[in-house]
BAFI-787198 format. One record per atom (N, C-alpha, C): residue in one letter; atom name; x, y, z. Coordinates in pm, 1 decimal. Layout:
REM BAFI-787198
- code; site; c1; c2; c3
- A; CA; X; Y; Z
...
END
This chain:
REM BAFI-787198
- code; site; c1; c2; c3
- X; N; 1677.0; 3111.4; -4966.9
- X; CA; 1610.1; 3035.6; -4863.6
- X; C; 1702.8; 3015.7; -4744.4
- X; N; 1638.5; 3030.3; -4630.6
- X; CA; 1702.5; 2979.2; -4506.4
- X; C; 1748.3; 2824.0; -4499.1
- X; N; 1817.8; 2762.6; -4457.3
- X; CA; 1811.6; 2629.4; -4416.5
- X; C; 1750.0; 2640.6; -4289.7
- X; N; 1657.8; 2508.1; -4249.9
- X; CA; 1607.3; 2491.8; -4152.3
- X; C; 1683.5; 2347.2; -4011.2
- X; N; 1711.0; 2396.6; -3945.7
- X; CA; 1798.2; 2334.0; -3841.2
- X; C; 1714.8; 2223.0; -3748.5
- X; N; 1730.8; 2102.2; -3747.3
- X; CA; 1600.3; 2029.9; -3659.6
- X; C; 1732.5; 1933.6; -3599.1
- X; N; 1749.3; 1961.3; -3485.9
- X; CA; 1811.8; 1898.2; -3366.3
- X; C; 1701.1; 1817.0; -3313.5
- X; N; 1748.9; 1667.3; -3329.1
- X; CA; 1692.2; 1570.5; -3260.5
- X; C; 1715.9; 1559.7; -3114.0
- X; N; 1627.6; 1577.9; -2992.6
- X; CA; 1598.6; 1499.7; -2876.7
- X; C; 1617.0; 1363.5; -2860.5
- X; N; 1699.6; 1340.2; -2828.1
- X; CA; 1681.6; 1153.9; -2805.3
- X; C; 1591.4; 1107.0; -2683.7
- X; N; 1639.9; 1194.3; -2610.5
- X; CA; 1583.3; 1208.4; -2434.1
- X; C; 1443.7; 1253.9; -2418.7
- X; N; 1346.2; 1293.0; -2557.0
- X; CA; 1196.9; 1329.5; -2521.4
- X; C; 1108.0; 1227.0; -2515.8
- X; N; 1106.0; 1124.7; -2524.7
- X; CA; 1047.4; 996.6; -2499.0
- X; C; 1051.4; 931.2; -2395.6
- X; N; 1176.0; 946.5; -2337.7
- X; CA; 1202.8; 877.9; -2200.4
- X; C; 1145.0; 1042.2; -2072.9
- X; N; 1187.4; 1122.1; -2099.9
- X; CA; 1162.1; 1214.9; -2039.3
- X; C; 960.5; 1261.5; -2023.1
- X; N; 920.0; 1237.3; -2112.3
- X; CA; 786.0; 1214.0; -2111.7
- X; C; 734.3; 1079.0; -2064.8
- X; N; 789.8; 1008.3; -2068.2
- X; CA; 762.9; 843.4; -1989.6
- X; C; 745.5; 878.1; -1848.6
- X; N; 879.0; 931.8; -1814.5
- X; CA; 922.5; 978.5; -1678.0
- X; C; 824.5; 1078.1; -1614.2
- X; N; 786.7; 1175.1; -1696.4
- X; CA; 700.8; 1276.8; -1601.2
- X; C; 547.9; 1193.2; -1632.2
- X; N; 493.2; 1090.2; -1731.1
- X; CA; 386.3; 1096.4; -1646.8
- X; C; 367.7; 973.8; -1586.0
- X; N; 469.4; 926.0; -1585.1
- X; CA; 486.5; 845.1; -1422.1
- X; C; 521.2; 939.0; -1290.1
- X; N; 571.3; 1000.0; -1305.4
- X; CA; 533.8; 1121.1; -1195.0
- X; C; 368.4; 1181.2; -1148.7
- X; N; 321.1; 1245.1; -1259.0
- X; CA; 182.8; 1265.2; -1235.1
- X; C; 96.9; 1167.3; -1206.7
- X; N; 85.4; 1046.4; -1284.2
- X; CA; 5.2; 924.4; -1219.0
- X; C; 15.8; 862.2; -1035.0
- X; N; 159.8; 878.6; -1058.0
- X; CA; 218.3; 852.3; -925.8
- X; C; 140.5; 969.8; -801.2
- X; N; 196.0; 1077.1; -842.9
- X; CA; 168.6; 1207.0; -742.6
- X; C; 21.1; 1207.2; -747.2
- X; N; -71.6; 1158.6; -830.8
- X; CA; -198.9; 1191.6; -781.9
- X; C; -242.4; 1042.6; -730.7
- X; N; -212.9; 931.8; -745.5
- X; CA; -220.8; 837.3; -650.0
- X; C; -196.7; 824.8; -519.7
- X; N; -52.3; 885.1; -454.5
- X; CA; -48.6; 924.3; -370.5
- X; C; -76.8; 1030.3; -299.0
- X; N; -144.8; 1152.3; -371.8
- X; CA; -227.8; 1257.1; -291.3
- X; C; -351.7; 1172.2; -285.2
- X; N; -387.2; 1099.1; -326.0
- X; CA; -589.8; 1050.2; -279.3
- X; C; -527.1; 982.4; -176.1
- X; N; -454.9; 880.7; -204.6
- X; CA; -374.1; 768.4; -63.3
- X; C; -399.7; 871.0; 76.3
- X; N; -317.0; 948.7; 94.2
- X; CA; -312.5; 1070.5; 172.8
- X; C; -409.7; 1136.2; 212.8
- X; N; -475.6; 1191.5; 69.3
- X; CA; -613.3; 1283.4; 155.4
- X; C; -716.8; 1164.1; 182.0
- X; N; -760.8; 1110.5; 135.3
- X; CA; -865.2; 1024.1; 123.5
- X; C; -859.2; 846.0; 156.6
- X; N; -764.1; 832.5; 298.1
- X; CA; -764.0; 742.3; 310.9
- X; C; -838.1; 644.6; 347.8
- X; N; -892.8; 697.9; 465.1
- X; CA; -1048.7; 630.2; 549.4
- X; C; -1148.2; 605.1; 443.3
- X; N; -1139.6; 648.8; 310.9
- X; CA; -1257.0; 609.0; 230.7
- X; C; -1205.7; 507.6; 107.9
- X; N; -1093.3; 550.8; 135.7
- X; CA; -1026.9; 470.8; 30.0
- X; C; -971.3; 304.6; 77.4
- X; N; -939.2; 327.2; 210.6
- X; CA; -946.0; 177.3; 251.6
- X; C; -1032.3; 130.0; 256.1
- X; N; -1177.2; 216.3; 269.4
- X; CA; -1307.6; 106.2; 295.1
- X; C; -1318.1; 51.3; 122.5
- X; N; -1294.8; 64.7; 29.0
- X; CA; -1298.7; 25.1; -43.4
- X; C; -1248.9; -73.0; -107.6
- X; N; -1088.8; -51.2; -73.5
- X; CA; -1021.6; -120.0; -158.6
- X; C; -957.8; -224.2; 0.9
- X; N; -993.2; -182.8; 121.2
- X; CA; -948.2; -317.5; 226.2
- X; C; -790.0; -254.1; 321.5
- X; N; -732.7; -223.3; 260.9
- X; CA; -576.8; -176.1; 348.6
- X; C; -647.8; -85.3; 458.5
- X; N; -627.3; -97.4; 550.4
- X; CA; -646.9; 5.2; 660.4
- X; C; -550.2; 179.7; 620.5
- X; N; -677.5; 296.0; 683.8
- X; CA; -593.9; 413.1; 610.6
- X; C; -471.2; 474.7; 643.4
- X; N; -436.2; 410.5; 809.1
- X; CA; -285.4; 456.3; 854.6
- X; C; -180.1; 393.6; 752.0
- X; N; -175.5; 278.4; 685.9
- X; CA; -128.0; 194.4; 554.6
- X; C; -139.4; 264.7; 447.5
- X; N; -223.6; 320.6; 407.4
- X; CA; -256.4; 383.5; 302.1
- X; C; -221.4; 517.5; 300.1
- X; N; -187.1; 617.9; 405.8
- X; CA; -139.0; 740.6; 428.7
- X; C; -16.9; 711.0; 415.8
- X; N; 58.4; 621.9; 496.1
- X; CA; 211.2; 604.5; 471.3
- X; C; 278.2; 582.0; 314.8
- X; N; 156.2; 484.4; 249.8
- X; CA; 193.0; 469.6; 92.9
- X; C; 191.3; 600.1; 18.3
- X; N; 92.2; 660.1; 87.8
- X; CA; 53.0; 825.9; -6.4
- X; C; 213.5; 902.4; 1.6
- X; N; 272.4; 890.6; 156.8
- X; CA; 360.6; 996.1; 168.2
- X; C; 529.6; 924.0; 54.3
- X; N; 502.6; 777.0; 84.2
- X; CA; 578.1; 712.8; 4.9
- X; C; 573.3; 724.4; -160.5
- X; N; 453.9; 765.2; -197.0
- X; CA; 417.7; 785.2; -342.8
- X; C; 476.2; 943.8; -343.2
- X; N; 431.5; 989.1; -244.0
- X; CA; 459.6; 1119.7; -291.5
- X; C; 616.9; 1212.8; -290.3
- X; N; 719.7; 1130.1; -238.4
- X; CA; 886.0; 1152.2; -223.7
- X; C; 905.5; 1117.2; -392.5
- X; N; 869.1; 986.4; -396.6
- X; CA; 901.6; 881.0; -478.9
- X; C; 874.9; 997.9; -602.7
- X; N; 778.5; 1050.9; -605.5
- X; CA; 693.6; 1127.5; -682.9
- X; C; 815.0; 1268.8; -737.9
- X; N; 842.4; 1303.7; -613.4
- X; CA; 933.3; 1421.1; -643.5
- X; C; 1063.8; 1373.8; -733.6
- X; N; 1127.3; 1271.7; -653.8
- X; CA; 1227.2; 1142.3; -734.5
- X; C; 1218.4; 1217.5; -869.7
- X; N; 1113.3; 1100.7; -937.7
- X; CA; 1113.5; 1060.4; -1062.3
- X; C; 1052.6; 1189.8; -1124.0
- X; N; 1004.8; 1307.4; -1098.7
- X; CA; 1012.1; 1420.3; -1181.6
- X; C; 1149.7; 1514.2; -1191.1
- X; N; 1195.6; 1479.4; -1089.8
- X; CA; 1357.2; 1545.2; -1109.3
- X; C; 1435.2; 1471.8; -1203.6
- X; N; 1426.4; 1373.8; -1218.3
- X; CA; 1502.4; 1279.4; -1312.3
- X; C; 1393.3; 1306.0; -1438.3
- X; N; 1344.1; 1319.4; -1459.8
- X; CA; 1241.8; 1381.8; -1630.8
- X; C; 1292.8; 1473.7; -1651.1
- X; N; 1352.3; 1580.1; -1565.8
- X; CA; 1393.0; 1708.3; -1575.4
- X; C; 1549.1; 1700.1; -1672.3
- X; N; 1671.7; 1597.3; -1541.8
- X; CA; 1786.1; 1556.4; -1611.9
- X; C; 1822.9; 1454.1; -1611.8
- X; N; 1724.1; 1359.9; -1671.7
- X; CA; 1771.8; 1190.6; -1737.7
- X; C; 1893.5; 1142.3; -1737.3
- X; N; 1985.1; 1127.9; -1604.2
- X; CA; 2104.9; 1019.8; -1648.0
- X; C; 2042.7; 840.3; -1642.7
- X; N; 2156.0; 800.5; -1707.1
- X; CA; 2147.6; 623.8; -1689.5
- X; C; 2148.0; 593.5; -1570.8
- X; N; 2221.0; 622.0; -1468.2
- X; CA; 2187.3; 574.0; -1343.4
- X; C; 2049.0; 578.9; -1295.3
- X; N; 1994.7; 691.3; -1304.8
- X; CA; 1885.7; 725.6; -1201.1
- X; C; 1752.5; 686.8; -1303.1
- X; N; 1826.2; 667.2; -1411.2
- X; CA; 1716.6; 626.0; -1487.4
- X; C; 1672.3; 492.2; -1496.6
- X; N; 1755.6; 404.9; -1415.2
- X; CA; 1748.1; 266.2; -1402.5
- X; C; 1737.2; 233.5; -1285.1
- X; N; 1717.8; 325.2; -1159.3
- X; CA; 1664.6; 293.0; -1055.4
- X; C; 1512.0; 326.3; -1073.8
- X; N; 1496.6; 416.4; -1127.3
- X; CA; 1314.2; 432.7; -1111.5
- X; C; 1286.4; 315.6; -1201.6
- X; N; 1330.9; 261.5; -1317.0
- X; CA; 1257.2; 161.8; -1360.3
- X; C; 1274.0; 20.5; -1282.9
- X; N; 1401.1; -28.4; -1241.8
- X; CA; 1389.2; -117.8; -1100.0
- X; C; 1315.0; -97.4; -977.1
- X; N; 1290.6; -3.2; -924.8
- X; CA; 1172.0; 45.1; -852.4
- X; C; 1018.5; 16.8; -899.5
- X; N; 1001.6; 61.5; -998.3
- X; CA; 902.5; 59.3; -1094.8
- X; C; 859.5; -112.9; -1096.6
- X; N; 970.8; -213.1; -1116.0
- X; CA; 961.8; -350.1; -1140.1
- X; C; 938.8; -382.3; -984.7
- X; N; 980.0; -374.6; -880.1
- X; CA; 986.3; -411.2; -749.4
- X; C; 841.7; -408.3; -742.1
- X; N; 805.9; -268.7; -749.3
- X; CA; 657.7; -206.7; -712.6
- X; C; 553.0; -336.2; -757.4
- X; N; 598.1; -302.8; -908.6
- X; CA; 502.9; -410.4; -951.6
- X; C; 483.0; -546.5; -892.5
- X; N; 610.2; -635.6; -856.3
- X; CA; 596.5; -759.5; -824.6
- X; C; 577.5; -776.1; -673.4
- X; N; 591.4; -645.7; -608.7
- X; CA; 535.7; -661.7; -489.0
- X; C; 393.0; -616.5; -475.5
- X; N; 354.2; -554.0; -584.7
- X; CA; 165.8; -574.5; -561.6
- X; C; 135.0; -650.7; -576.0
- X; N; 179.2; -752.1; -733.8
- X; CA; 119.2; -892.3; -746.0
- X; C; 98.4; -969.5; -637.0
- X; N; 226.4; -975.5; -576.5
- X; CA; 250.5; -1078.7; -430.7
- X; C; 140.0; -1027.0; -342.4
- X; N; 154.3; -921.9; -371.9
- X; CA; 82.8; -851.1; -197.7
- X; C; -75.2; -936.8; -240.0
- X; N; -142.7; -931.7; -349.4
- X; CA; -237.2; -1015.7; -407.1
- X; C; -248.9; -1172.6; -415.9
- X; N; -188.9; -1219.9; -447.8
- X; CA; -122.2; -1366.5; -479.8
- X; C; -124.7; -1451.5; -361.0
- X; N; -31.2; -1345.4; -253.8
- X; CA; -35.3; -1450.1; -123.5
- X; C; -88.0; -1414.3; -14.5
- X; N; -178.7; -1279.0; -16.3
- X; CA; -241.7; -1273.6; 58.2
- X; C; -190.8; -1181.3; 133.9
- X; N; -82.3; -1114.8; 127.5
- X; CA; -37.1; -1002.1; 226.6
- X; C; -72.8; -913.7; 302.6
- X; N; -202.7; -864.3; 201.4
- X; CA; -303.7; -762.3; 287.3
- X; C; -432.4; -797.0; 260.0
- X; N; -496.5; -722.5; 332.7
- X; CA; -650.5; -802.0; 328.0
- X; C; -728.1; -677.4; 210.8
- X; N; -743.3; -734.2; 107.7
- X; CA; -775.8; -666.6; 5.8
- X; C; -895.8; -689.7; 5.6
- X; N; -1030.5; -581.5; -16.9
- X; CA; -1140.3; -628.9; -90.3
- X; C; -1135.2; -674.8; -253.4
- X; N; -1245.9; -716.3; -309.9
- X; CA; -1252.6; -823.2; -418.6
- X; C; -1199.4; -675.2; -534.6
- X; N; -1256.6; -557.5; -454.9
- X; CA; -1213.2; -416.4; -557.4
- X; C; -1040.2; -372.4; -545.3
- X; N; -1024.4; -389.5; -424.0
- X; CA; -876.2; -352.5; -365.5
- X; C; -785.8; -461.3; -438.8
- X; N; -823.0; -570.8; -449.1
- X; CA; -713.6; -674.8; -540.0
- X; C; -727.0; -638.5; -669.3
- X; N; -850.6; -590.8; -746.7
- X; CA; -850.2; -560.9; -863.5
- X; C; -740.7; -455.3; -910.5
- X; N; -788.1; -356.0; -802.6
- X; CA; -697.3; -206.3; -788.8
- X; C; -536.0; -246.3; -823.2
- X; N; -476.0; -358.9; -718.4
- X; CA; -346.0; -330.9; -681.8
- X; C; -310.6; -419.2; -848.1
- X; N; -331.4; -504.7; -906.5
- X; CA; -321.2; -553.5; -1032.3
- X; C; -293.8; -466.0; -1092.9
- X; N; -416.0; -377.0; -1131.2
- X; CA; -423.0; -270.4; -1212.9
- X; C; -343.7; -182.2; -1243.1
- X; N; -305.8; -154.5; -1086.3
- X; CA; -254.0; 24.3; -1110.1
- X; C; -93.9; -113.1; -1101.2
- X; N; -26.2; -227.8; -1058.3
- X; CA; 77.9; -334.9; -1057.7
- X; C; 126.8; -292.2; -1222.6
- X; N; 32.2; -347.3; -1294.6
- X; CA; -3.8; -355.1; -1456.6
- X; C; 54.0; -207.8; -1521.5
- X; N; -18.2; -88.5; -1472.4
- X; CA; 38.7; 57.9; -1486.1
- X; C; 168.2; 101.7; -1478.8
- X; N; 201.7; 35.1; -1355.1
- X; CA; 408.7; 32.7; -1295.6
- X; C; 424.7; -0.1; -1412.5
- X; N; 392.8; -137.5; -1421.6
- X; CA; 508.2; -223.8; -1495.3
- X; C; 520.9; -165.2; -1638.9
- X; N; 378.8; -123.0; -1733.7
- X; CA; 423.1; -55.8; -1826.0
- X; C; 510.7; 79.5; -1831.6
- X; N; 500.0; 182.5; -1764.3
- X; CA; 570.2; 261.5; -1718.2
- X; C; 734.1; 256.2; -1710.8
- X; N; 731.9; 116.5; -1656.9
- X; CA; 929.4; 68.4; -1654.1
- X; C; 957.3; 53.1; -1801.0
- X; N; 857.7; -17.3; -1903.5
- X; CA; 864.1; -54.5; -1982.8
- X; C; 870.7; 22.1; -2102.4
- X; N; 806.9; 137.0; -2093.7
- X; CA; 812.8; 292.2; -2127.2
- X; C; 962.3; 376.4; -2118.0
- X; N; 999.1; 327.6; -2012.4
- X; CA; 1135.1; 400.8; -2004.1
- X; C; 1220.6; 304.1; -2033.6
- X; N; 1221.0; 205.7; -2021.3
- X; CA; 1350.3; 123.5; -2101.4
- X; C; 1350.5; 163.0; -2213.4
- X; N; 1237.5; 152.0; -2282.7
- X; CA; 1205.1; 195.5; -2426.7
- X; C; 1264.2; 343.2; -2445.6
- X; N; 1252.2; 435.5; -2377.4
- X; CA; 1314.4; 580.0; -2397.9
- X; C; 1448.4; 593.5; -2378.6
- X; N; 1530.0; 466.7; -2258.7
- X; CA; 1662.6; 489.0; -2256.6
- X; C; 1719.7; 452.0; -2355.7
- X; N; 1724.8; 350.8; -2429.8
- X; CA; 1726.3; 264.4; -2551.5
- X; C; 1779.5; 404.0; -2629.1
- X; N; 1612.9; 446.8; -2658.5
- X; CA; 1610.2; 566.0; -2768.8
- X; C; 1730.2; 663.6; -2723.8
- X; N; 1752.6; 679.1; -2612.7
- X; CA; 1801.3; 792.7; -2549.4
- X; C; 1973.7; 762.7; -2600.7
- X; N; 1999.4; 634.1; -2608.8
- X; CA; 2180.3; 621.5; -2589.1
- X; C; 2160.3; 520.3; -2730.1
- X; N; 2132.5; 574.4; -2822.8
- X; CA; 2159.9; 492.2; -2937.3
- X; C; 2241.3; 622.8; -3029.5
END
């Protein structure tokens, strides 16, 4: 019989955290972008606001799939501090009124707030795994 060789990944958990916070991200910010004028009537942000977030989602976007690619601790703890910022600055942006949200657009920014934050929470969880 052969012996069979199984090299553990530590880094496939966090690295899968990471890319589909990339894809969630990158297709949030392509609708932001293409589809702004319809997308503000909905959710309330005016679409010149909402194009700038798209192009901002979409750097951010490139970011955090390069780092899925090669996971260090540094960069792996800025996207999840990012990730936390994001979040507590949607809440706020909700909370105190920052932007003029429709009753759908406040739901939205919670929601997808709620999405970040698990996402950070996802990758703490993978760095963990990653350096044990």
């Amino acid at each position: 019989m052969t012996p069979i060789t199984v090299t553990a990944d530590r880094t496939r958990f966090l690295r899968l955290a990471l890319a589909l916070d990339a894809v969630v991200t990158g297709v949030n910010g392509l609708v932001y972008l293409a589809a702004a004028a319809p997308v503000g009537d909905l959710l309330g942000p005016d679409a010149g606001l909402l194009r700038e977030i798209g192009v901002f989602l979409l750097v951010y976007t490139a970011g955090v799939a390069f780092v899925a690619f090669r996971p260090k601790d540094a960069a792996v703890k800025a996207v999840i501090a990012l990730n936390a910022v994001w979040t507590l600055a949607s809440i706020a942006a909700v909370v105190f009124g920052l932007l003029e949200f429709t009753t759908l657009g406040a739901v939205w920014a919670i929601a997808q707030a709620l999405v970040v934050g698990v996402f950070a929470e996802l990758q703490i969880m993978g760095l963990r795994k990653a350096n044990r």
